[in-house]
N, C-alpha and C positions, 0 to 999 in steps of 0.2 A: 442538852438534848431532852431533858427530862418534861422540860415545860414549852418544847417546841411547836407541840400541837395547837396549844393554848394562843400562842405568841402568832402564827400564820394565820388562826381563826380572825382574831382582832384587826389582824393588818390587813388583812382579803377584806374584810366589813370596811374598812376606813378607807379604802384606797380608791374608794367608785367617789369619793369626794375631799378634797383638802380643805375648802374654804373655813372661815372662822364660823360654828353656826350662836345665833340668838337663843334666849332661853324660847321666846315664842317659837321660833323656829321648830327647835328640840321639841317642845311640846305637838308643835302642830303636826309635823312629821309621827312623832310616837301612837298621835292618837288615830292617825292616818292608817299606820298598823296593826292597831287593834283590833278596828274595825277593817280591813280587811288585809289578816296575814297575806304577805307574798315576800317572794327573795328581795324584789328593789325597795319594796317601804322599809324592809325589817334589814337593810344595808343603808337604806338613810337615817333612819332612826339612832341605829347606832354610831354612827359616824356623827351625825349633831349629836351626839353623848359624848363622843371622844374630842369634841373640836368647840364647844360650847365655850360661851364666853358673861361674864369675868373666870367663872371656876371649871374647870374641868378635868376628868383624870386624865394621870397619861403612862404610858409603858414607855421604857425605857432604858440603855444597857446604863450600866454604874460605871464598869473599869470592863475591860475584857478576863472573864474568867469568874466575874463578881457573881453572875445572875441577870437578868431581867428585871428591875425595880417597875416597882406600882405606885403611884401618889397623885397629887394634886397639884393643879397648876393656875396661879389668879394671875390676871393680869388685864389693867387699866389702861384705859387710851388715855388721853387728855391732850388732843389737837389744838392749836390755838394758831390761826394765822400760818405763815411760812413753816414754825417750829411745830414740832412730833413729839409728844413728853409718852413714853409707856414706864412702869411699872411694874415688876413680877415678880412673885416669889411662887419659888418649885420645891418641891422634895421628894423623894422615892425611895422606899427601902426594898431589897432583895428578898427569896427566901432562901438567902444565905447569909441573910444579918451584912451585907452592905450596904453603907447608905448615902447620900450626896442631896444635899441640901442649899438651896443659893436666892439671894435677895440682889436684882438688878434696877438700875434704873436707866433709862434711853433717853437721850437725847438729841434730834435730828434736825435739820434743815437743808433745802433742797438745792440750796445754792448760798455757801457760806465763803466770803470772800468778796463780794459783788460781780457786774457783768462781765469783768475778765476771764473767772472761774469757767473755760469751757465742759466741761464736767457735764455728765448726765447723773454719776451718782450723787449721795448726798453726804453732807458733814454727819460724824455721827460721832461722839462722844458714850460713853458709859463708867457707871461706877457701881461697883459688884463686890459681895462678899459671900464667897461659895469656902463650900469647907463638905466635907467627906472623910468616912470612916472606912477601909479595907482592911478587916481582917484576916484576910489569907491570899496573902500574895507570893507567888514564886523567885526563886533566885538560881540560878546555874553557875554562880561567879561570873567573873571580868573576862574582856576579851574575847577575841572569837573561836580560842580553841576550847572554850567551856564545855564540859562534859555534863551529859542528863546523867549519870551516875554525883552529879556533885548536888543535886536540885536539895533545899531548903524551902523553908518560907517563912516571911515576915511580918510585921502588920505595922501598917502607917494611919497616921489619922495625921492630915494637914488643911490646913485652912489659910484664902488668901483672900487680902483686902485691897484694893486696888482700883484705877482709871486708866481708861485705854483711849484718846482718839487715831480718827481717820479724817482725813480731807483732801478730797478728791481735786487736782489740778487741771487735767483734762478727761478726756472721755475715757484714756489708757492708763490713766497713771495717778497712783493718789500717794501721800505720805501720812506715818504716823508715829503714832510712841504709846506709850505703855507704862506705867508705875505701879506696882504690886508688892505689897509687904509678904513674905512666905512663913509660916508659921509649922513647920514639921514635926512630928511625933512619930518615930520608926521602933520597934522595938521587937523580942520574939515571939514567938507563937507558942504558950506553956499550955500543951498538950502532951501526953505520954503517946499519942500517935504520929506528932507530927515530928520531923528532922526541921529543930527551930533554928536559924540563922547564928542566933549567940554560941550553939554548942559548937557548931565546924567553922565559924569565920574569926577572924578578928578586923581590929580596927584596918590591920594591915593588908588585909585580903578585901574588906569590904569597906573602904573608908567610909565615915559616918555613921559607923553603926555604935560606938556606944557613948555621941553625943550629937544631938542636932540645933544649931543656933540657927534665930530669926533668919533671912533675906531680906535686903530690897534687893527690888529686884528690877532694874527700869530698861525698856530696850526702844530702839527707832528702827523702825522699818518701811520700806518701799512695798508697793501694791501695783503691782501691773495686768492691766485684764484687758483682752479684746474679745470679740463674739464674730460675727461671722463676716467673712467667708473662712478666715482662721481663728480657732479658739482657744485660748490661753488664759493663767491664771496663775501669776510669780508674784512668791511673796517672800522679799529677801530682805533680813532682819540680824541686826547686833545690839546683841547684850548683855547686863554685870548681873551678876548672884553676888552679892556683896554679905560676906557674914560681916553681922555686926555685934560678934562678940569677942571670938580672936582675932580674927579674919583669916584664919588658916584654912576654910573652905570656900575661899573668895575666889572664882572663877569668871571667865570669859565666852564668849560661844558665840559664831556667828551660822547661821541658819538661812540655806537658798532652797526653797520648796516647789518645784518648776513643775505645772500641769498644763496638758496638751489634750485638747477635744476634736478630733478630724470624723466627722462627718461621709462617710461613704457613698451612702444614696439618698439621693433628692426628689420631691416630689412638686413640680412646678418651679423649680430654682431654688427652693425652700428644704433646707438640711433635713433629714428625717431623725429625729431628737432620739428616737428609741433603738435606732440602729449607728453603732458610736465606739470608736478606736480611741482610748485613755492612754497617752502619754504621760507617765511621771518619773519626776528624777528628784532624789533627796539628798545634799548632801549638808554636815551639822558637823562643825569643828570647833571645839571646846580648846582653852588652852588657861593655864594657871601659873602665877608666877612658882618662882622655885621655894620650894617646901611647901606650897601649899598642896590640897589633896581636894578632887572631884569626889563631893559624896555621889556613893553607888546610885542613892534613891534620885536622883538627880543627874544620873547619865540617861544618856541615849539606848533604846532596843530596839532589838531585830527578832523577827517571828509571830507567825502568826499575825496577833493586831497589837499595837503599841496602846500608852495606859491613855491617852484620848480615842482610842476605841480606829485608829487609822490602819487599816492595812498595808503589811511589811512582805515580810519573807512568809508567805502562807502555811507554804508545806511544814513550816517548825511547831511547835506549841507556842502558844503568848510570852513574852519576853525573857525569849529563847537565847538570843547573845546580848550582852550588856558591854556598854564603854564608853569614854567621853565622845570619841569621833567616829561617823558612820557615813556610808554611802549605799545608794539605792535605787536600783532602776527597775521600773513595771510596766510590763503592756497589759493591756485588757481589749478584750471586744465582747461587747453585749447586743443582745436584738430579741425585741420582741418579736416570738412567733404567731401568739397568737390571742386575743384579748389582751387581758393582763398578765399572761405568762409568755417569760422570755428566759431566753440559754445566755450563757457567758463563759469566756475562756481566756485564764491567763497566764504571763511569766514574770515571774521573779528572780530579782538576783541584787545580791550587796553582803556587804560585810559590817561590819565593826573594829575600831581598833583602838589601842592605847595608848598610840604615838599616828601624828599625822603622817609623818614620815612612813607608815604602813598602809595608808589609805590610799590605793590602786586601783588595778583592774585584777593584779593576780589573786588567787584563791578566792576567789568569789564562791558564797552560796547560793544554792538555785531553789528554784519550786515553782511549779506549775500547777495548773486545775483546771477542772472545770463545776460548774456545777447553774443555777435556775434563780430567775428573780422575777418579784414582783412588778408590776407598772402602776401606775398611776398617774396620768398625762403623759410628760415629757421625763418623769422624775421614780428610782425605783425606791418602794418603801421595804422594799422586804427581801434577803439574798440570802440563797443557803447552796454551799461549794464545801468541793473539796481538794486540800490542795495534799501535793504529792510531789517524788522528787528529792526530798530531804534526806531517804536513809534513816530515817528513826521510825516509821510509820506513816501514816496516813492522819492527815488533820484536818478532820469536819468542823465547817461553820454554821450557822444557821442562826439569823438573827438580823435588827434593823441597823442599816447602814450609819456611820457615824454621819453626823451634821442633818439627819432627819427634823 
């Protein structure tokens, strides 16, 4: 909250334009302002600052709970014919000393396959080596009856190297796979302030905590998307964490991620993008042969937002229940009221568990909110709510949505 004010100044500036801008651009807009201040020049100005192209800064969350990180971001086109070549390297540090750092490279074409391919999307290939440092991460223990009297915290520093394609079959439906080596470093937090994970866990309470071996780690998953008059977006994936040193953290996990976009009111037959009903359903079941053990840092969480920055169970704090298997259902409805200010109000409810055989509908937890977001087109850059419901207090968000 500290740096909230700061973070919605930037977003309100940026959001009157997404496009990539040129440095002439930059330039020409800037000097556009000089010579004569007013709110539209001195909102495009800064926006070609934030959107400028090869280098430009950018804000952005690290982990939830991290900060808001600040840094730089290059990134090269190199079109050539059918095929899309970019390039990028980003990084950002917090001012909480978190940091997340990545080098990509893209690959595309717009129809890979030949004329059979009915597809509107395109082939698209990547190979990335991101790696990040969090120093101060929370822990509650396993399961869902984990207690805020039990909270710890850790620090991870891991780094992955990795290829990912996609290849879109038809207009609904694309297939893909994934290869990434996981490189993890978990360890405790030696502060005389903090309650460090080594003093109250063990191996047995917190598997993987005092050793963590390489990954590969390769999975295949399905991509299903349509758009209108119904909107959907399933992304159902199975895959190995294969340790390659005992293999005694060698795991399984299959993963169905199911989102629903229903459109309420239309303005000439045409959905109104800013006024919009989110169906989501999550569920993620992990399973390991016998004796092996799911490291903690490599389960699933519920609360608040999970460590890709997705919201969960709102009304908790950030990775509030931990465990291999989890389930997840949320509605939402958002609408712009008026410019680029809109309301939004939602529900939550799921669990966590440590045996499939517990993953239900009974004891579910809940959370509801409401709280205000920013617009920008069709798309919101900026969301700050509050979710409620939980029993432990009240849990403010304020920040830029994940996949910004």
């Amino acid at each position: 909250m500290r740096y909230a004010a700061s973070r919605l100044f930037l977003l309100l500036a940026m959001a009157c334009c997404l496009h990539a801008a040129s440095w002439d651009e930059l330039k020409r807009d800037c000097a556009a302002f000089r010579s004569g201040p007013e709110l539209t020049s001195f909102r495009t100005c800064l926006t070609d600052f934030f959107t400028a192209q090869p280098v430009h800064p950018i804000v952005e969350s690290i982990v939830p709970g991290g900060g808001t990180g600040v840094g730089l971001n290059l990134t090269l086109d190199s079109p050539k014919g059918n095929w899309q070549r970019q390039f990028t390297v980003n990084g950002a540090i917090s001012f909480r000393d978190f940091w997340t750092a990545e080098t990509k490279f893209t690959l595309a074409h717009p129809k890979f396959g030949g004329e059979w391919n009915t597809a509107r999307d395109a082939f698209a290939t990547h190979l990335y080596i991101r790696a990040r440092d969090l120093p101060r991460m929370p822990f509650y223990g396993l399961g869902p009856n984990s207690s805020e009297a039990n909270l710890v915290d850790f620090s991870e520093r891991d780094a992955f190297i990795g290829a990912d394609v996609v290849n879109p079959l038809a207009s609904w439906i694309g297939v893909g796979a994934k290869l990434e080596g996981i490189f993890p470093d978990v360890n405790g937090v030696h502060s005389p302030t903090v309650r460090s994970v080594d003093q109250y866990y063990t191996e047995a309470s917190a598997p993987g905590l005092t050793q963590q071996p390489v990954f590969v780690h390769p999975e295949i998953f399905l991509h299903f998307h349509h758009a209108d008059p119904v909107e959907f977006d399933y992304h159902i994936g199975y895959s190995f964490f294969e340790d390659t040193g005992t293999g005694h953290y060698s795991f399984r996990r299959f993963r169905a991620d199911l989102h629903h976009n229903i459109y309420p009111e239309r303005s000439g037959g045409i959905p109104k993008r800013d006024s919009v009903l989110s169906l989501r359903g999550l569920l993620s079941m992990s399973d390991a042969s016998a004796g092996n053990a799911i490291p903690f840092y490599l389960q699933e969480t519920l609360g608040g937002s999970d460590i890709n920055g997705d919201p969960t169970l709102r009304g908790f704090r950030d990775y509030r229940f931990r465990g291999p298997d989890l389930l997840l259902i949320q509605v939402q409805y958002e609408r712009r009221i008026w410019n680029m200010l809109g309301v939004l109000a939602f529900y939550d409810t799921g669990k966590v568990a440590t045996r499939k055989s517990d993953l239900d509908f009974t004891d579910l937890r809940h959370s509801f909110g409401v709280g205000m977001n920013v617009w920008a087109g069709a798309k919101v850059v900026f969301r700050a709510y509050v979710g409620l419901g939980s029993g432990e207090g009240a849990h403010p968000y304020f920040g830029i949505p994940a996949g910004l």
